[in-house]
C-alpha positions in Angstrom: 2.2 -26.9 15.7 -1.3 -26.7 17.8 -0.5 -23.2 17.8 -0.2 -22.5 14.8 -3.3 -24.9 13.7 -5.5 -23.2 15.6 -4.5 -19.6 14.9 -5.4 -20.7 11.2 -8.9 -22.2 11.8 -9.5 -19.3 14.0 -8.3 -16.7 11.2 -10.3 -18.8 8.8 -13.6 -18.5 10.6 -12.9 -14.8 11.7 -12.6 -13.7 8.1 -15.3 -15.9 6.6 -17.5 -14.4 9.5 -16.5 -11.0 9.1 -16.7 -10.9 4.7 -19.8 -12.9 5.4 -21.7 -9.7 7.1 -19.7 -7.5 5.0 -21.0 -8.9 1.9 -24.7 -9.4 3.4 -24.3 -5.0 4.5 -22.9 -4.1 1.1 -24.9 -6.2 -0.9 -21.3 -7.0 -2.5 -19.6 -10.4 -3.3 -15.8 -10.4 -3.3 -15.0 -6.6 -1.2 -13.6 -8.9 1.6 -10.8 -10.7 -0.1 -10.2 -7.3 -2.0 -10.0 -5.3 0.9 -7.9 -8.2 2.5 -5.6 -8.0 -0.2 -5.5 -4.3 -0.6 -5.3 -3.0 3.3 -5.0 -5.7 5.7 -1.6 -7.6 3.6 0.2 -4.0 3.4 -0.5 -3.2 7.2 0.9 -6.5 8.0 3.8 -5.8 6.1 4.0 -2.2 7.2 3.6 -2.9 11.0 6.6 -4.8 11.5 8.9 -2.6 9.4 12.4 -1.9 10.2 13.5 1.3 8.8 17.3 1.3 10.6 17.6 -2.5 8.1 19.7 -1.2 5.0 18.2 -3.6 2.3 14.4 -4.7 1.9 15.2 -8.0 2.1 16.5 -7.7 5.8 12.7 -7.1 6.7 11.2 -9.8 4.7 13.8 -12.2 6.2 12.2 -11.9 9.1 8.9 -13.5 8.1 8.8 -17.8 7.9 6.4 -20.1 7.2 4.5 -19.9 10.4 3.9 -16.3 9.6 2.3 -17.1 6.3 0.1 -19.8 7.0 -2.2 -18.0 9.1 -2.5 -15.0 6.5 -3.1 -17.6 3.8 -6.0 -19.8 5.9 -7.6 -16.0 6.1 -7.4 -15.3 2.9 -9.2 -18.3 2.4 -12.0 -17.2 4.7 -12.4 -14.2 2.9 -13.1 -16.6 -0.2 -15.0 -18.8 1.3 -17.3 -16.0 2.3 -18.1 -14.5 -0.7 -18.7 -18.0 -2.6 -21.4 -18.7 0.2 -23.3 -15.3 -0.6 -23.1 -16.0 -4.7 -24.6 -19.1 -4.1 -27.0 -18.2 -1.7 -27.6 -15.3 -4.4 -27.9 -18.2 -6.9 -30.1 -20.3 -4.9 -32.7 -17.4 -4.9 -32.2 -15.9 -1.3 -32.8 -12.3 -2.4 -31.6 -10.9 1.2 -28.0 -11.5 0.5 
């Protein structure tokens, strides 16, 4: 359970950090969760993949809960980071 809490904080903060510079670069607001939606989900997916299972159920067996808490605590990074920037953007900070 430690484990697992702190792989979550630490995904948390590693996407927040990352969509936070991303955003700040590419003068965008919400490319991080898109492009955590869009790429990083289906590579996760992808990496694991079993192509000897016979149903596609097989492979999603696989996953569990402590497989999905992590990706959901990034996800929420990625949110969190490009609410900051539109409110920094609404407080008047011009840079971001």
């Amino acid at each position: 359970m430690l484990q697992l809490f702190i792989a979550t904080v630490l995904f948390l903060v590693m996407m927040f950090g990352i969509g936070f510079i991303l955003n700040m670069l590419l003068k965008t607001t919400w490319f991080p969760i898109y492009l955590f939606i869009l790429v990083l989900i289906p590579l996760g997916i992808w990496a694991p993949w079993d192509k000897s299972a016979t149903a596609t159920i097989e492979n999603f067996a696989h996953y569990t809960i402590f497989d999905y808490i992590p990706v959901i605590g990034a996800l929420i990074g990625a949110y969190v980071s490009g609410w900051a920037i539109q409110a920094l953007r609404k407080g008047g900070y011009k840079m971001f």
